[in-house]
C-alpha positions as semicolon CSV with decimal commas, in nm:
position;residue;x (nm);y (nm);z (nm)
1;X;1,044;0,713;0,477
2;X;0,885;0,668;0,811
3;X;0,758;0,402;1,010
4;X;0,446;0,496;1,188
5;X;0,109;0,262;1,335
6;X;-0,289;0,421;1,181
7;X;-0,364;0,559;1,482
8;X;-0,690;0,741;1,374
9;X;-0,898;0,883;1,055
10;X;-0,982;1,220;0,953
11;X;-1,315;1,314;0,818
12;X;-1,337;1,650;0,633
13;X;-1,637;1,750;0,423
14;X;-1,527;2,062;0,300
15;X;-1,176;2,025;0,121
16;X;-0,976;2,099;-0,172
17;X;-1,127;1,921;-0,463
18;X;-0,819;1,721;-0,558
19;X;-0,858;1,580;-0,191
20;X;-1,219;1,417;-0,270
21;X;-1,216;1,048;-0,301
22;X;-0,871;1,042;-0,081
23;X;-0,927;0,859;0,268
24;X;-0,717;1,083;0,561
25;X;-0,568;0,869;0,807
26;X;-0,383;0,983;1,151
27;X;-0,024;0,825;1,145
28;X;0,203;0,858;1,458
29;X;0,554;0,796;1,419
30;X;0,674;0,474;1,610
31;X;1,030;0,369;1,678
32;X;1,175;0,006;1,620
33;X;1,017;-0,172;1,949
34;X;0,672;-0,067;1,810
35;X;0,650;0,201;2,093
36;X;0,440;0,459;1,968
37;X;0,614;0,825;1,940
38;X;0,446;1,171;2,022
39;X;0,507;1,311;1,668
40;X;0,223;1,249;1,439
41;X;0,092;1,289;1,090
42;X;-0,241;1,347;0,870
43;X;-0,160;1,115;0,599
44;X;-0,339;1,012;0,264
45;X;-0,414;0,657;0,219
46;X;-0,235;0,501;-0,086
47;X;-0,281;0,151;0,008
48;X;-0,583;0,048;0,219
49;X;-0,410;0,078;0,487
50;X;-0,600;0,083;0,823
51;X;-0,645;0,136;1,204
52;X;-0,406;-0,048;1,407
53;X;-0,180;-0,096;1,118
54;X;0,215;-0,086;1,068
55;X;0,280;0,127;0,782
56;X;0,565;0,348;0,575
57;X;0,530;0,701;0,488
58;X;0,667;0,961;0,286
59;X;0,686;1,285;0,315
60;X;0,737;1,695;0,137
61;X;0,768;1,640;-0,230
62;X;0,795;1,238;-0,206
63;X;0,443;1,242;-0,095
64;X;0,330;1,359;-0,422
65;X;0,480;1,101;-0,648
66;X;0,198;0,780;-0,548
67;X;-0,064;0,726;-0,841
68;X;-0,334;0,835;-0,584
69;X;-0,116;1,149;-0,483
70;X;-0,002;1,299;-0,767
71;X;-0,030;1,665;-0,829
72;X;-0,286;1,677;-0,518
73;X;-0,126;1,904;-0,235
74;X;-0,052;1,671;0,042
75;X;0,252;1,602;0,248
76;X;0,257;1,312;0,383
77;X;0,126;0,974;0,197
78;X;0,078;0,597;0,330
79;X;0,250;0,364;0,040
80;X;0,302;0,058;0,218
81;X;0,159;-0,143;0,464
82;X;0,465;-0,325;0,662
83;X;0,393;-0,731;0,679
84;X;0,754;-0,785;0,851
85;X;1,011;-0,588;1,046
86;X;1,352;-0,738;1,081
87;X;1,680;-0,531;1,233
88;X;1,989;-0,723;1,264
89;X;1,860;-1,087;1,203
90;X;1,589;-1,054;1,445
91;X;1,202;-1,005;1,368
92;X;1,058;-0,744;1,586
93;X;0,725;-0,740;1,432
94;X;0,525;-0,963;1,191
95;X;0,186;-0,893;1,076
């Protein structure tokens, strides 16, 4: 898994048809201060999640395994929207 902030959507009309109905979201990879990384992702939305938001993702084969993902060729996938971060007793983000 990988923690990443919706940075941006994706709109493509023409697309595989197991992709219709899926909403793309742009997911760059942040690190545990919230700082936003320069490695990024196309991700399908599982959730709801959107812009601005702290999420998880999952990746390769893992990415295929959400109701909403299954047997649809993607590699990456948003399946959960992060409410609270906490590292060693501290909070370092709360929605």
């Amino acid at each position: 898994m990988t923690l990443g902030k919706v940075t941006g959507t994706v709109v493509a009309t023409r697309k595989d048809e197991k992709l219709t109905g899926g909403k793309l979201l742009i997911v760059q990879d942040v690190d545990l201060d919230g700082n936003i990384l320069e490695k990024y992702s196309v991700a399908v939305d599982a959730v709801g999640a959107g812009v601005g938001e702290l999420v998880l993702t999952a990746s390769g084969s893992s990415a295929r395994m959400t109701d909403v993902t299954k047997d649809k060729p993607v590699d990456s996938v948003i399946m959960a929207i992060v409410d609270t971060l906490e590292v060693h007793g501290k909070i370092l983000y709360q929605k």
